[in-house]
C-alpha positions as a LaTeX table, in Angstrom:
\begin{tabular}{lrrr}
\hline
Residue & $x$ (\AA) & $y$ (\AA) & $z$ (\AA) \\
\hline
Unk1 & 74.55 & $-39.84$ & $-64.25$ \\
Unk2 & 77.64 & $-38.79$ & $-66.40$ \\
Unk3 & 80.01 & $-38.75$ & $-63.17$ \\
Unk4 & 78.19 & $-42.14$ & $-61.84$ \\
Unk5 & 79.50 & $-43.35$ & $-65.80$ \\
Unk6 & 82.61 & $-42.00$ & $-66.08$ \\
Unk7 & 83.65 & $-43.48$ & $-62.37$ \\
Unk8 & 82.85 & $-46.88$ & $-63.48$ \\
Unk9 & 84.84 & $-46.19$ & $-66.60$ \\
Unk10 & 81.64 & $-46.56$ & $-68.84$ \\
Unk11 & 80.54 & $-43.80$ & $-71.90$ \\
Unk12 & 77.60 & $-41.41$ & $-71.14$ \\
Unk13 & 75.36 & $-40.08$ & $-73.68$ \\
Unk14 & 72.87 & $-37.16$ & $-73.32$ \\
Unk15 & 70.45 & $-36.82$ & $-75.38$ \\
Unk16 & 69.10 & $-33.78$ & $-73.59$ \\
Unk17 & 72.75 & $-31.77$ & $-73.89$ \\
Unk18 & 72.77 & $-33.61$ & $-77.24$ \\
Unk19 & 70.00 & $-31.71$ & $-78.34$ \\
Unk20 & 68.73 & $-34.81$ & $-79.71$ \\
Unk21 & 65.07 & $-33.92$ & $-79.12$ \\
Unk22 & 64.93 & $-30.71$ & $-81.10$ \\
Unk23 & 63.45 & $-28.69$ & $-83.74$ \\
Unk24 & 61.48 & $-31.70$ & $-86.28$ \\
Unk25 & 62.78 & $-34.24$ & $-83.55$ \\
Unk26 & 60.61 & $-33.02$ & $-81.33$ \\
Unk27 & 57.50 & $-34.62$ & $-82.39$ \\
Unk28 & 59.49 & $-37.84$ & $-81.28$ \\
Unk29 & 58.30 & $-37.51$ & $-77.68$ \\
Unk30 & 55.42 & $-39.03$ & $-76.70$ \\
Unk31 & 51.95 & $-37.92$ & $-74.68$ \\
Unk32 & 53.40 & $-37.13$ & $-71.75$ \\
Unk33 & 55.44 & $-34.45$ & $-73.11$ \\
Unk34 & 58.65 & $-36.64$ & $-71.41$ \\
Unk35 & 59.68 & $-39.67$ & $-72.96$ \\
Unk36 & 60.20 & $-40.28$ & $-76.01$ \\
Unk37 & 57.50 & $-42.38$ & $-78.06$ \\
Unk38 & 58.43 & $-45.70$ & $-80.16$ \\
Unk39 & 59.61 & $-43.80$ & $-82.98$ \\
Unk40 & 61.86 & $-41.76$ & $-80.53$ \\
Unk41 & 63.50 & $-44.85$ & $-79.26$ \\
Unk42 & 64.16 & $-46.25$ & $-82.38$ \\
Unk43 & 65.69 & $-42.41$ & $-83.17$ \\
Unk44 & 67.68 & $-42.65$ & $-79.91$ \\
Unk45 & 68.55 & $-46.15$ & $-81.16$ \\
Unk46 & 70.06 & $-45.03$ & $-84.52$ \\
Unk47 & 71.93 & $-42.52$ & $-82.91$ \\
Unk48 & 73.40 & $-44.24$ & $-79.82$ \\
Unk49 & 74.94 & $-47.29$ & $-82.07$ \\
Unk50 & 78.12 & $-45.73$ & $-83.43$ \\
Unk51 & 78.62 & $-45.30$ & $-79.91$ \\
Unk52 & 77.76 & $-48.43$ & $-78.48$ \\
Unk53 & 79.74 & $-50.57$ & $-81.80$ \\
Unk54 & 82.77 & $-48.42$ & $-80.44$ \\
Unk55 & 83.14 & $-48.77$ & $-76.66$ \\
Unk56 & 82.48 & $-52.65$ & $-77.61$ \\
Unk57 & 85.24 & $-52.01$ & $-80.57$ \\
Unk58 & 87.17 & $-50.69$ & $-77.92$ \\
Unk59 & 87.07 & $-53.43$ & $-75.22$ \\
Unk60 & 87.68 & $-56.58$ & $-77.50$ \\
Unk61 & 90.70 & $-54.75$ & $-78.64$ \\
Unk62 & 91.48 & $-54.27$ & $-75.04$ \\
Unk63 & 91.69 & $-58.27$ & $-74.73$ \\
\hline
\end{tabular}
C-alpha cells in the first residue's frame, strides 16, 4: 500500500509500523482480535488529522 501511495503522489500512514496499537492501545481492537473497535477509530482518527490538515495545507498552497 505505501508504494501504491507514494506512486500516486498521496501520504501513507501505518498504524501497524506506527506502533499505534500498542501497549494500553491495545485494548482499542475489537473482538476479532483485527480491527480496531469504535474507540480505535476514533484513536486512529485523532492521530491521522495532523496528517490529513497538512497534505490538504499542502495542496491549497500548491494552487
Amino acid at each position: 500500500m505505501a508504494a501504491a501511495a507514494a506512486a500516486a503522489g498521496a501520504a501513507f500512514l501505518d498504524p501497524l509500523a506506527g506502533g499505534w496499537f500498542t501497549g494500553p492501545a491495545s485494548d482499542l481492537i475489537g473482538d476479532d482480535g483485527v480491527h480496531p473497535d469504535d474507540a480505535g477509530h476514533a484513536y486512529m482518527a485523532e492521530l491521522m488529522q495532523p496528517a490529513v490538515v497538512a497534505e490538504l495545507d499542502a495542496i491549497r498552497a500548491a494552487r
